[in-house]
C-alpha positions, -999 to +999 in steps of 0.1 A: +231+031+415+216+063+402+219+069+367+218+105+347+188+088+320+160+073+327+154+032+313+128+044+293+153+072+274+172+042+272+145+022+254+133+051+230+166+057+217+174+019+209+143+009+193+124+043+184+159+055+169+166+022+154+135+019+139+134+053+130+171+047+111+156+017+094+121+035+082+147+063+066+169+038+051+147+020+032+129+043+021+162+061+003+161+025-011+127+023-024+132+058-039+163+048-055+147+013-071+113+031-079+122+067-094+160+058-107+153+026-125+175+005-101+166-033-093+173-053-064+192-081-075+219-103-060+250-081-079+232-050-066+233-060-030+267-065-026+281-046-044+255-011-052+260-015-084+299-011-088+288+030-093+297+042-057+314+078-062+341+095-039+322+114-013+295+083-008+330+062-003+347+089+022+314+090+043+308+049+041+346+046+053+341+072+080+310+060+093+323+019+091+359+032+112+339+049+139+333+018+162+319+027+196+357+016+203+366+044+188+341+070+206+351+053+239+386+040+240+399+074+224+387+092+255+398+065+274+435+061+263+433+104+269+421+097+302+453+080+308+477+094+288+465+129+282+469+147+246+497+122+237+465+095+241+445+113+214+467+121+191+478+084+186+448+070+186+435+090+153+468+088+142+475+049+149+439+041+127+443+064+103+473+056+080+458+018+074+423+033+057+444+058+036+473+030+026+445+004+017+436+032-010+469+013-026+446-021-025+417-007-039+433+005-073+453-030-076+417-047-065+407-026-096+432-031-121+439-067-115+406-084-105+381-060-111+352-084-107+360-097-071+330-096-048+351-110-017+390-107-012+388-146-001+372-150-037+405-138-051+422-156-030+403-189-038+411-181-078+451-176-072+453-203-044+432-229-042+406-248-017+428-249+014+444-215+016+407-198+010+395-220+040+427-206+061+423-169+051+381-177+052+386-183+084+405-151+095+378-131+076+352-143+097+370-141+132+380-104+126+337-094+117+334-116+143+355-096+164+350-062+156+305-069+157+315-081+196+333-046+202+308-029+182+278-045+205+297-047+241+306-010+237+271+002+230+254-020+253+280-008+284+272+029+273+234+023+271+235+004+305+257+034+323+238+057+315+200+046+318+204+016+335+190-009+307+200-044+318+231-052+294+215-082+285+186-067+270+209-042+251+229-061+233+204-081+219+180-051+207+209-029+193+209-053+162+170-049+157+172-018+137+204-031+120+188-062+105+156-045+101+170-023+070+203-045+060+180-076+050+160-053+026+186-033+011+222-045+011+253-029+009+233+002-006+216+005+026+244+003+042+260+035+026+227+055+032+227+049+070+262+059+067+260+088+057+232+101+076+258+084+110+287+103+095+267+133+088+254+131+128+289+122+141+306+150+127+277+172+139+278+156+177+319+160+176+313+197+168+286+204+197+311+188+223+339+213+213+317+239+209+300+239+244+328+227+263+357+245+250+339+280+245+305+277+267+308+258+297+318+279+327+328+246+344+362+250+321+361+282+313+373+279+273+407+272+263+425+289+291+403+274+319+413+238+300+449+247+299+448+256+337+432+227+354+452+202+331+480+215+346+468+215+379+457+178+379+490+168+367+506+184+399+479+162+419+481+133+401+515+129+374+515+108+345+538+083+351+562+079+317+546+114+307+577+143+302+570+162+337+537+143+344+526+163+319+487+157+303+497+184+278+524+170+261+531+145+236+562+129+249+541+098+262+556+060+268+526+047+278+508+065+250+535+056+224+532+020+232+495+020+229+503+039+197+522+010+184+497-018+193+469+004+176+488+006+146+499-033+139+461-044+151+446-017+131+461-029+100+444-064+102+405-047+113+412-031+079+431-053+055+417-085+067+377-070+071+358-076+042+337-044+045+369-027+030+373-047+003+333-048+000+339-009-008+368-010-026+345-033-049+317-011-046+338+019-057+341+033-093+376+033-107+381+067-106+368+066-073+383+039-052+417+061-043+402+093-034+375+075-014+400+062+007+422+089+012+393+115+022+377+092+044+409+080+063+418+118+065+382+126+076+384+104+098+409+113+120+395+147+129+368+125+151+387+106+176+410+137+176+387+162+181+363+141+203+391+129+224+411+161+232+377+175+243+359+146+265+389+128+276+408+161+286+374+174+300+369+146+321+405+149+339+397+188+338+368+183+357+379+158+386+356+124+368+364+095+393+361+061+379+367+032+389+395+004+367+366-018+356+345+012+344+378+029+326+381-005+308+343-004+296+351+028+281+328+052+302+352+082+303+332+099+272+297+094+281+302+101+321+324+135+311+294+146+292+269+139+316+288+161+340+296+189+318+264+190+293+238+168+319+212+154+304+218+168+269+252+155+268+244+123+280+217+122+252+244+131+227+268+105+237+243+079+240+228+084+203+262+085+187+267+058+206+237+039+191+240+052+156+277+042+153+269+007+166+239+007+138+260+017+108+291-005+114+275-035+125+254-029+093+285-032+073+297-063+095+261-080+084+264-075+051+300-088+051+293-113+071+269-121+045+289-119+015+318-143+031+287-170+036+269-166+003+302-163-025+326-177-001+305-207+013+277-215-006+286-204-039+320-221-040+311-252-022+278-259-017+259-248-050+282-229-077+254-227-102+234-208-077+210-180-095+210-149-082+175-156-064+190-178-042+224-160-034+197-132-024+181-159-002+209-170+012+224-137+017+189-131+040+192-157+055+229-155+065+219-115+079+198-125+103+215-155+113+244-136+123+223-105+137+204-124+161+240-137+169+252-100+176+243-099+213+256-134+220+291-125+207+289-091+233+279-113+259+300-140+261+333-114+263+312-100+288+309-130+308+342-140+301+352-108+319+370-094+288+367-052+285+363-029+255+396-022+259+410-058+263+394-068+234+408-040+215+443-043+223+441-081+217+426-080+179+459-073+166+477-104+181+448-128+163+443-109+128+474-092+124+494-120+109+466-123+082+476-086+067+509-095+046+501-125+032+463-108+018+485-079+007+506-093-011+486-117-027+471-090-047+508-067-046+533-096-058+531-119-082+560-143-064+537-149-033+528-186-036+503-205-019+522-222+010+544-188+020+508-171+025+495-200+047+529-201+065+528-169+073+494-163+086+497-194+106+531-191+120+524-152+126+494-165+149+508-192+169+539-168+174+518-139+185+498-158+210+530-174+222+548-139+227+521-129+248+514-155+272+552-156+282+552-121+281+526-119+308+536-148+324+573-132+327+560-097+342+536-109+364+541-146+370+509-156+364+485-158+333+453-141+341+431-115+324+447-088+341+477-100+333+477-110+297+455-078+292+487-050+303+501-032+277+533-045+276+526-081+266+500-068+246+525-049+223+546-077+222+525-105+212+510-076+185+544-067+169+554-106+168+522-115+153+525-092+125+562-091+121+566-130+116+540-131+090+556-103+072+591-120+074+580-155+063+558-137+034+589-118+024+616-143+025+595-167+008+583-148-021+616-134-024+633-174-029+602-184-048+607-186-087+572-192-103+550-158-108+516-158-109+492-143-143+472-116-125+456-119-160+437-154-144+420-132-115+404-113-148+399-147-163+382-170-136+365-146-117+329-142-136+300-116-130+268-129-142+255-098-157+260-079-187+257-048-181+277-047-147+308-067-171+300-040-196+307-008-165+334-027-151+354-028-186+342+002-200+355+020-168+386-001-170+412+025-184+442+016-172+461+048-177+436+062-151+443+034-126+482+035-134+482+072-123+455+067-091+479+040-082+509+064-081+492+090-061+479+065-037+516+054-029+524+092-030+498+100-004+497+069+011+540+072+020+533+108+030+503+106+054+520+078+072+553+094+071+539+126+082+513+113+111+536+085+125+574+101+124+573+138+112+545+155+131+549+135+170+588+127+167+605+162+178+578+163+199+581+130+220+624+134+214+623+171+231+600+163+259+578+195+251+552+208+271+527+223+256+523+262+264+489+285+264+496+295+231+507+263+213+477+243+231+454+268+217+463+262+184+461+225+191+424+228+195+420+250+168+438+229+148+413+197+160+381+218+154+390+230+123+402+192+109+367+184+120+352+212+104+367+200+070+357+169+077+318+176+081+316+196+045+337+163+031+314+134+041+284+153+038+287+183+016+306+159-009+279+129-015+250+155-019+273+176-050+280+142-066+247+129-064+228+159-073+215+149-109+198+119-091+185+139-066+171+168-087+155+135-109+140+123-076+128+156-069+112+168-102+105+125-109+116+123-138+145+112-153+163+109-194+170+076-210+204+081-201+199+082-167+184+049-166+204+033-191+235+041-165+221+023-138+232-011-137+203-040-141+215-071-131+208-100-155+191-124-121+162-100-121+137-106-089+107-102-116+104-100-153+086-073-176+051-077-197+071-095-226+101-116-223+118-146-241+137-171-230+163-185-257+185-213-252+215-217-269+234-243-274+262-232-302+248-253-324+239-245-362+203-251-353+202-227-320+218-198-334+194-203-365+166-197-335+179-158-339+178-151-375+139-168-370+137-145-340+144-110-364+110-118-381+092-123-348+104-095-325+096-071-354+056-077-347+064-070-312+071-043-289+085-039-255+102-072-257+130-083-231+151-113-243+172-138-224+197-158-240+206-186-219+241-211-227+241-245-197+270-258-193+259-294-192+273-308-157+260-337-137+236-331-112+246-348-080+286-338-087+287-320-060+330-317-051+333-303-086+363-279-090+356-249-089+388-239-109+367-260-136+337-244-129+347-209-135+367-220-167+333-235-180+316-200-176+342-181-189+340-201-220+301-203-216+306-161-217+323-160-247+298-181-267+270-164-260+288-129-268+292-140-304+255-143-305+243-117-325+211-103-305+186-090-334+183-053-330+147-054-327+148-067-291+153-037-269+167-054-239+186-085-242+206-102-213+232-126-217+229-161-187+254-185-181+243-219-156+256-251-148+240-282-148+212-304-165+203-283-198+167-293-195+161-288-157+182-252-156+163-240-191+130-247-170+141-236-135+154-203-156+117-198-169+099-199-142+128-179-117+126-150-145+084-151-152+089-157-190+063-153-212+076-181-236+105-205-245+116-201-281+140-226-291+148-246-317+135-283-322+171-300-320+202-294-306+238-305-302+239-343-305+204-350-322+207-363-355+171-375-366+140-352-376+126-358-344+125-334-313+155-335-296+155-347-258+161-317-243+134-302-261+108-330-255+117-329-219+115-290-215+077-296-230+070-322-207+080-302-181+075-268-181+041-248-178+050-217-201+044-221-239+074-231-257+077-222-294+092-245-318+120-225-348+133-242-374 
C-alpha cells in the first residue's frame, strides 16, 4: 500500500510534537508556580485552584469535546448522509455541554466543595450506590480514552503507514509526560493551545478548499458536483437523493443516537464535573454555554468542508475504511496533498493529546478521592493523594494503547464504538442528574434506574439485530437501526424509573449535608469557595442557564432542521452559499472566543509574568493549599487538642512569634481514631472533620504569625502530630506539656511519645 506520508513524518509528529506539547505545557506550569506564587499541592491538581475563569472554561470544554471521533465520524456521517450528516452531528453534541451549564451552577450552589460527582454521590447515597455509579464513571473514560486512541492511531497508520500497534501505545507518551507533573492545570494549558490550533486548522480547510482549490472551484464548483454525484449515486432516505438537503432519515436517526449517547460522555464523564469544579462561580454557566456554542462551529464547519469535499471529489473507500473514519484525512490528502494530510494528521494528534489528558487526570481523580481516599486510607495527606494521583496517571496511560487495541482486535470501528456508548452510559445520565436536581431522588430509584436502563438497553439491541438480520454479529448489532433502539431504551427506562420513583417517594434529602460532609482540607480554598458563594449570583446564573439552555436545544434540535426535514428542501446556489458562510463565520466567532477570551482574562497575570513582578494582592489571591509539598525558612507545628492547656499554647505563642519574623504556623486538631480500623464509615469520618474544622476555627491565630494554616487528620494523635512534622519540614513542635485526659504534673503521653519519636525540636508551653 502506498501511503501520502512518509513513517518517519509519522514518527516526528507523535513524539517530536508530543514532546514538544509536553516541554510547552510544563513550562506554562513552572511559570505559573515560580512567578505567580502558585504551589503544587494535591487541591491544586485537581481542581487549579477552584479560580478557572470563563474563556479558560470555553476553550478547556472545546478542546476536551473535540475527540478524534469528532474530527472523523463528522466527516464520515457527511460522507453518508451529506449536509443533513453535519449538521446533526454538531448539533446532536452540542446541547448536552450547554444544558450541563444547568449542573454546574447547582454543583456550585449545593455542594460547592465536590472534587468528583461520585463523591457527592457517596455523601447523599451511601457505599453501594457510589460503587454502582463508580463504576459507570470509569467505563465511560474508559470508553471515550479507547475512541480517543483507536481514532488517532487509524489516522496516523493511513496516512504514514506507522504499524497501529506502535501508535497507540506512543500517542499517550506526551500525554503522561506533562499530566503527571501538572494536573488538571496542565490540562487546560494544552487546551488551549489544541483549541487555539483546531480552530486555526478548521479555518485553513474552508479557506483553501471552498475559495482556493481549482479541484472545486469555490462554492459554486461545490454546489455543482454535489449535485452531480447524487444523480450518480442517490442517497437512499435523502429528499431526491439529495446531499444538499437536510431532509435525511438516515441522518435523523444517527442524529437521535448522537444525542441520547452524547448525554452520558458528558453527564456521566468526570472531566465535566472536574471543570464545573474547577470553574469560579461566576464562571461555571458562561463557560459552558460558550464552549458548547463554540463548539459546534468545528464539526460543522469541518464537516461540510471535508466530508462534502470528499463526495465532490469522487474519494473511493472501501466499508471497513469508512468505519475507521478515514473520509477527513484521505479528502485532504487529495485536495491539499501533503500539507493537508500534515494538517489532518496533527489535529489529529493534538486532539488525542488534550482529551486523553483530561481522561488521565479524571481517571485519576475517580482512583485517588473515590478509591483510595474513601476506602483505602481517608486520612490520607495531600502528599500521598498526590502520589497516588501519579501513580494512578501512568497506570492508566500505559493502559491507553491496550484499551485501542483490544476494540481493534475485537474488530469493533470508530464508528461502532461510537454509536454503542450511548446504550452502556446512557442509563447513568438521569439518575446523576437528578441526584444533584431533586431532592425526592432516593438511593434505590437511582440504582434502579441505572441498572434497569442497562440491562434494557443491551436487551433492545440484541433482539433488535437479531430481528432485522437474524443473526447477532458485529455487523449486525453495529446497523443503525438497532443501535437507536437499544440507545433510546437505555436512556428512556432510566429516566422513567428515576421519575416515577422520585415522584412516589416521600423523604427529601438536605442538600445542606453535601455542604456539611463534604470537607476541603485547606483554608484558603474553603475561604474562595465561600467567599465567592453569593447565592443571588448563582440563583440568577441558574435562571439564564435554563433560559439558554431550553433555547439552544429548542432552537438546534426542533426550530432550525424541522421545516427543513418536514418540506423536503433542497438546498439552492444561493441558500447553500449562505450555509457555508454561515459555518465559516460560526467558526470565526469561535476562534476569537477560546482564544482571544482566555488571553483578556488573564492579562494581569500575564503582564506580571512578563514584567516579573507581581503586588501582594496578586499572591494573596492565589490559592495555597494547606498539604504544601515543602515548607518555608520558619514554620511551627501546633497541636491542638481543645483543651484549656492547648489553646493556652497560643496566648504563650503571642510572646514568641513577636521575636520572630517570617513565621508560617500550622495548627493541627487529630481526630483520635484507631489505627488498624480500617471499614470505618466514612459518613463518620467526614462528620469527625467537619467538627474537627470547627474547633480549630475558634482558635484565635495570634496576629503576629503571618501565615497560619488550619489541618485536620485522623488517627493516632501521636503518630499523625509526628508524621505532620516531618511531611511539612517544620522547624519545631510547640505544644503544651499535657493534654485532654492527663491529670498529673507529669508529661502527658502524647507528648512523651511525640519526644521519643520525632527528630525536630519540640518546645514545651505551659
Amino acid at each position: 500500500m502506498e501511503f501520502v506520508l512518509s513513517p518517519t513524518i509519522g514518527y516526528v509528529v507523535i513524539i517530536g510534537v508530543g514532546l514538544a506539547m509536553a516541554a510547552v505545557v510544563t513550562m506554562m506550569v513552572k511559570v505559573e508556580t515560580k512567578l505567580l506564587g502558585t504551589r503544587k499541592t494535591s487541591e491544586w491538581f485537581y481542581t487549579a485552584g477552584r479560580t478557572i475563569k470563563t474563556g479558560l472554561i470555553a476553550a478547556s470544554i472545546v478542546s476536551a469535546w473535540t475527540w478524534a471521533a469528532t474530527l472523523l465520524q463528522s466527516s464520515t456521517v457527511t460522507f453518508e448522509f451529506g449536509m443533513a450528516g453535519a449538521f446533526w452531528y454538531a448539533a446532536g453534541a452540542s446541547i448536552q455541554v450547554v444544558l450541563f451549564s444547568i449542573i454546574a451552577i447547582e454543583l456550585k450552589r449545593k455542594a460547592p466543595m465536590t472534587h468528583t460527582f461520585p463523591e457527592m454521590i457517596y455523601v447523599r447515597y451511601g457505599k453501594h450506590p457510589h460503587k454502582v455509579f463508580l463504576f459507570f464513571a470509569l467505563l465511560t473514560n474508559t470508553i471515550v480514552t479507547a475512541m480517543l486512541v483507536l481514532g488517532g492511531a487509524a489516522v496516523v497508520n493511513s496516512l504514514t503507514g506507522v504499524d497501529i500497534t506502535l501508535a497507540a501505545f506512543l500517542l499517550p507518551v506526551g500525554i503522561v509526560a506533562y499530566t503527571v507533573f501538572g494536573g488538571l492545570k496542565a490540562t487546560f494549558f494544552a487546551e488551549y493551545i489544541n483549541a487555539g490550533f483546531i480552530f486555526a486548522v478548521v479555518l485553513i480547510f474552508v479557506l483553501v478548499i471552498y475559495f482556493t482549490s481549482p479541484a472545486i472551484g469555490g462554492i459554486s464548483g461545490m454546489y455543482d458536483k454535489l449535485t452531480e454525484a447524487a444523480v450518480l449515486n442517490p442517497v437512499e432516505g435523502n429528499a431526491a437523493g439529495s446531499f444538499l438537503t437536510l431532509a435525511s432519515a438516515g441522518a435523523l436517526v444517527f442524529g437521535i443516537i448522537n444525542i441520547v449517547g452524547n448525554f452520558g460522555t458528558v453527564f456521566v464523564d468526570q472531566s465535566y464535573w472536574q471543570r464545573a469544579v474547577a470553574a469560579r462561580p461566576k464562571s461555571a454557566a458562561g463557560g459552558f454555554i460558550l464552549g458548547g456554542l463554540a463548539w459546534f462551529a468545528i464539526p460543522f464547519a469541518l464537516a461540510t468542508t471535508l466530508g462534502l469535499a470528499a463526495v465532490a471529489s469522487g474519494v473511493i473507500l472501501t466499508e471497513d475504511q469508512v468505519g475507521q473514519g478515514l473520509v477527513a484525512p484521505t479528502a485532504a490528502s487529495v485536495l491539499m496533498g501533503d500539507v493537508g494530510a500534515i494538517l489532518i494528521l496533527t489535529i489529529i494528534f493534538t486532539a488525542v493529546t488534550a482529551a486523553g489528558s483530561s481522561q488521565l487526570v479524571s481517571v485519576s481523580s475517580l482512583a485517588t478521592y473515590d478509591v483510595y481516599r474513601t476506602y483505602m486510607r481517608p486520612s490520607a495527606t495531600g502528599r500521598q493523594l498526590i502520589r497516588v494521583s501519579r501513580y494512578a496517571i501512568l497506570l492508566f496511560g500505559m493502559g491507553m494503547g491496550l484499551l485501542a487495541l483490544a476494540l481493534l482486535h475485537i474488530g469493533l470501528s470508530l464508528q461502532y464504538v461510537y454509536l454503542l456508548m450511548g446504550i452502556l452510559i446512557g442509563s447513568a445520565v438521569a439518575p446523576i442528574a437528578m441526584s444533584l436536581l431533586w431532592s425526592r431522588t432516593g438511593p434505590y430509584t437511582a440504582i434502579s434506574g441505572a441498572i434497569a436502563g442497562l440491562v434494557a438497553g443491551i436487551a433492545v439491541w440484541l433482539v433488535s439485530a437479531y430481528t432485522i438480520h437474524g443473526t447477532i454479529t458485529v455487523a449486525a448489532t453495529g446497523d443503525t437501526l438497532p443501535m437507536l433502539a437499544g440507545n433510546v431504551s437505555s436512556i428512556s427506562t432510566s429516566l422513567i424509573i428515576c421519575m416515577a420513583g422520585s415522584m412516589l417517594a416521600r423523604g427529601r434529602f438536605d442538600f445542606e449535608t453535601l455542604r456539611q460532609k463534604i470537607i476541603v482540607m485547606d483554608d484558603r480554598i474553603r475561604s474562595i469557595i465561600n467567599r465567592d458563594a453569593d447565592e443571588n449570583m448563582l440563583r440568577r446564573s441558574l435562571a439564564i442557564s435554563r433560559r439558554v439552555g431550553l433555547a439552544v436545544t429548542i432552537t438546534v434540535v426542533v426550530a432550525w432542521p424541522a421545516p427543513l426535514f418536514l418540506s423536503g428542501y433542497v438546498f439552492t446556489l444561493s441558500s447553500f452559499t449562505a450555509w457555508i458562510w454561515l459555518a465559516a463565520l460560526w467558526a470565526v466567532a469561535g476562534a476569537i472566543t477560546v482564544v482571544v477570551l482566555p488571553l483578556f482574562e488573564a492579562r494581569r497575570s500575564i503582564w506580571q509574568v512578563i514584567s516579573h513582578t507581581g503586588t501582594k494582592e496578586d499572591h494573596e489571591a492565589v490559592p495555597v493549599q494547606n498539604d504544601v509539598m515543602g515548607a518555608p525558612a520558619t514554620s511551627i507545628l501546633v497541636p491542638v487538642d481543645g483543651s484549656i492547656q492547648s489553646l493556652r499554647v497560643m496566648s504563650k505563642m503571642h510572646h514568641l512569634l513577636r521575636e520572630m519574623a517570617g513565621i508560617r504556623l500550622y495548627l493541627l486538631y487529630v481526630i483520635e481514631w484507631p489505627e488498624g480500623h480500617k471499614e470505618n464509615d466514612g459518613d463518620i469520618t467526614y462528620q469527625m472533620q467537619k467538627e474537627g474544622h470547627l474547633v480549630l476555627q475558634s482558635v484565635v491565630a495570634p496576629r503576629e504569625a503571618g501565615d497560619v494554616h488550619r489541618l485536620v487528620r485522623v488517627g493516632d494523635p501521636s503518630t499523625r502530630i509526628v508524621e505532620m512534622a516531618e511531611s511539612l519540614n517544620v522547624d519545631m513542635i510547640a505544644m503544651g506539656r499535657r493534654g485532654l485526659g492527663d491529670t498529673d504534673n507529669t508529661l502527658g503521653h502524647v507528648t512523651q511519645n511525640i519526644i521519643r519519636s520525632t527528630r525536630r525540636p519540640v518546645m514545651l508551653l505551659d
